[in-house]
Residue, then its C-alpha position, 0 to 999 in steps of 0.5 A: x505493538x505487535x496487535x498494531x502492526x497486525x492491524x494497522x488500522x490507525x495509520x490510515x485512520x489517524x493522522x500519520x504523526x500521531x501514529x508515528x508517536x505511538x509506534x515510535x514511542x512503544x519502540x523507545x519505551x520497550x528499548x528502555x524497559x528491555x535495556x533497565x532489565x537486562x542490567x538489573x538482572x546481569x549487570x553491567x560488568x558480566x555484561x563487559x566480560x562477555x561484549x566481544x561475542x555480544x558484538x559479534x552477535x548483535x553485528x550479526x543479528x542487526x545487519x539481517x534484520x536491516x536487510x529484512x527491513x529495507x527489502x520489505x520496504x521496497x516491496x511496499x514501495x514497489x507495491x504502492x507505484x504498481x497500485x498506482x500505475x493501474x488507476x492510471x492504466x485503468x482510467x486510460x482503458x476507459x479514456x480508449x473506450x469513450x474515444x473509440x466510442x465517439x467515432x460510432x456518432x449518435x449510436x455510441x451515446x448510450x455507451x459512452x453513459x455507461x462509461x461515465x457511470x462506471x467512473x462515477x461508481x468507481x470514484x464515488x463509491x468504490x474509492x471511498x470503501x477501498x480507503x476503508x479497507x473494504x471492497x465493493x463491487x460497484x462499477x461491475x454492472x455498468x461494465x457488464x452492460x458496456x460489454x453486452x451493447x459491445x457485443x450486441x453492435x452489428x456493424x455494416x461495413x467494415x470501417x464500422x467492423x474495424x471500429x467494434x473490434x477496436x471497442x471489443x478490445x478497449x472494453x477488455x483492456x477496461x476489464x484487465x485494468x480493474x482486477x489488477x487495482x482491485x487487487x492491489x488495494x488488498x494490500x501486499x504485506x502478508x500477516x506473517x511478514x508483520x510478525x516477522x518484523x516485529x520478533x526480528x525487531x524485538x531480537x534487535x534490541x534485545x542483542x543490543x541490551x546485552x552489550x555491556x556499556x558503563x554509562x547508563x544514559x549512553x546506553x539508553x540514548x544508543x537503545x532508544x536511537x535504535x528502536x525509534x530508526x527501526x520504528x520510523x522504517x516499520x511506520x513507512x511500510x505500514x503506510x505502504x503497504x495498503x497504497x488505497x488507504x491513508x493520507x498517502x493513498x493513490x488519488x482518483x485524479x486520473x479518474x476524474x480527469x477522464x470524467x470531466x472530459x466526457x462530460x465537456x465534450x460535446 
């Protein structure tokens, strides 16, 4: 489980359900493994001779851990509608620049391709290698050459001033845009944070074995209740904490929105 949760690759190459089946399995069946040994080896009676401090450290050991559990899991989520936020920001820098572009008449023509091609790389080539876990730079050169015919523009009134400065900065905001979404497709959940979890989960289960409980089906129903709750929670921020890959990854909606409405205008 925990070569899983480091790399977790099969939640976004798998179905999400039989991810769930695997994490949440391994979780029961090392709740089951953890709670037969613990009796085999203490015993159910030396266990009830000592459950007032086995309660007392599990109350302790269980609210810490869901308090780690649900603050990393809304820092996933947090993540994940920060990383869609800057697709929408970065498609509606480009939607600023193909409009500022189209008050330059004819002369902005050859900019406005070079803004439907760095669409084009975005959704067609970048996307899919972010939702492989990987980062291509391919819309940077149609970007650089946007730029460079920015700059190269020699306005002759200043309507035509006011409109280039208009560009300079629509061209930029593009720019800001696209290094945040880059950055956000490299994840936002530490290596050391997964370990963390799942040692904390581990100890979790571990405090609750040592509970001393005469039924041993009650005992084994409440251990497997537990360790599947706090698997279902792992699963959740797995699949957060990458917001480009999975089946609950950010859509290139808003990029091929703007895309099609460069192509339909005239």
């Amino acid at each position: 489980m925990m070569h899983f949760a480091m790399h977790p690759d099969m939640v976004y190459d798998w179905p999400v359900w039989s991810a769930a089946l695997l994490l949440i399995g391994g979780a029961v069946l090392g709740a089951v493994v953890t709670e037969l040994l613990a009796r085999r080896l203490l015993g159910v009676e030396f266990r009830r001779r000592h459950n007032d401090a086995a309660a007392a450290m599990f109350s302790v050991v269980g609210v810490t851990y869901a308090v780690l559990l649900a603050f990393i899991a809304t820092l996933s989520w947090e993540g994940f509608d920060k990383a869609e936020a800057a697709a929408y920001a970065e498609a509606a820098a480009a939607q600023d620049v193909a409009d500022v572009l189209a008050g330059f008449g004819t002369s902005g023509l050859a900019m406005r391709t070079e803004v439907a091609d760095y669409l084009r790389a975005v959704v067609t080539v970048e996307w899919p290698a972010q939702a492989q876990g990987h980062e291509i730079d391919a819309g940077s050169d149609a970007l650089r050459r946007l730029g460079r015919e920015a700059l190269a523009l020699h306005p002759a009134s200043l309507a035509e001033m006011n409109l280039d400065a208009a560009l300079l900065q629509s061209v930029q905001r593009l720019r800001d845009a696209r290094q945040v979404r880059l950055l956000a497709a490299r994840g936002n959940v530490p290596g050391i944070v997964w370990a963390v979890v799942i040692l904390g989960g581990g100890l979790t289960i571990l405090c609750g074995s040592l509970l001393g409980v005469a039924s041993l089906r009650m005992h084994l129903a409440l251990s497997a209740i537990l360790a599947a709750s706090g698997g279902l929670v792992l699963l959740l921020i797995l699949a957060l904490s990458n917001p480009f890959r999975g089946e609950f990854r950010v859509s290139t909606a808003p990029f091929d929105q703007v895309l099609r409405q460069m192509v339909a205008a005239p």
